[in-house]
N, C-alpha and C positions, 0 to 999 in steps of 0.2 A: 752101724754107729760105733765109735770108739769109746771110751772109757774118757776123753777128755773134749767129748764135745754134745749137745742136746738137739734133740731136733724138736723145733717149735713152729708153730702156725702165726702168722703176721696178718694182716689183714689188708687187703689192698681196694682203694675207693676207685673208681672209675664212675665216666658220666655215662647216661645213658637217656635217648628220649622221654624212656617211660616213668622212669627212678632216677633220679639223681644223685642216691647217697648207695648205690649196691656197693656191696664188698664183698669180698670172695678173699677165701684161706687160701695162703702163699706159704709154703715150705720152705725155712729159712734152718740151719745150723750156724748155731750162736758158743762159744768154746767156752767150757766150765771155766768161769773165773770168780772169783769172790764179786760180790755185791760192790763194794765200797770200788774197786777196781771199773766196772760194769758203767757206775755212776760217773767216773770221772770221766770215762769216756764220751759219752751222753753231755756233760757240761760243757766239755768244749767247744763241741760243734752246738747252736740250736737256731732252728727256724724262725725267719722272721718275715714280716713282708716289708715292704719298702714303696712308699706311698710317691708316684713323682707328678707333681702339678706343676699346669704351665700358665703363669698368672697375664700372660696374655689372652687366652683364650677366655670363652664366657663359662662360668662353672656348672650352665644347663648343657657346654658343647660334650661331645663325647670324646672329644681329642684333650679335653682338661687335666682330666688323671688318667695315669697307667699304674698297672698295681703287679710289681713283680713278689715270688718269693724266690727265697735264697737260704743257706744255711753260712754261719758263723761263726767265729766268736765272740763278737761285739757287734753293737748295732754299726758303729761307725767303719768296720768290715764290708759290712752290708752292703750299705750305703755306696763303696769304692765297687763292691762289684756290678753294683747296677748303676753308676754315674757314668761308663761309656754310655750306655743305651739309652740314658735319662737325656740327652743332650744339655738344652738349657734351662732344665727344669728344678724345680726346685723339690728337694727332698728327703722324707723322711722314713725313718726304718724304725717298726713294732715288732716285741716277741709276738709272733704268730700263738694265741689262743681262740679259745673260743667265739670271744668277740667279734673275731673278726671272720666269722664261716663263710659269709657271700663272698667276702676277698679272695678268699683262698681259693675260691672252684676259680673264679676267675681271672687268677694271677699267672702270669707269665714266668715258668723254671727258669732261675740265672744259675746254672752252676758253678 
């Protein structure tokens, strides 16, 4: 390790039959920088998911919603990276929190 960088433990989720929420420490170096620095970086980008309903379909079908995430800076970001995939659907993009945990294991990554 160098004098201008930390080595820190991340956590990473993965599914699994038996457990669905394991996580296991991921060894990441993160480079000493002030906090206030650390934060704006973290603002810019953040996770959302992006809800795309197709008001054709019946809302018991399983083809009704897809539920992608993504990262951003705006919802309306969001929104343009998942409206190729979304075709004619209609939709809407959330900060990715708590609320919304069954989405998230089940969302499809748009990078």
């Amino acid at each position: 390790m160098t004098g201008d960088t930390h080595l820190c433990f991340g956590l990473l989720a993965f599914l699994s039959p038996i457990n669905p929420t394991h996580l296991i420490p991921i060894p990441q170096t993160f480079p000493s920088q002030p906090s206030g620095e650390i934060n704006a970086v973290r603002v810019r980008n953040r996770g959302y998911l992006v809800f795309a309903t197709d008001p054709s379909k019946g809302v018991d079908s399983a083809e009704y919603q897809q539920v992608y995430a993504t990262e951003a800076r705006t919802p309306n970001q969001a929104i343009a990276k998942v409206r190729p995939l979304a075709e004619d659907r209609r939709v809407l993009a959330f900060l990715s929190t708590g609320k919304y945990w069954g989405e998230v294991v089940e969302a499809r990554w748009v990078g």
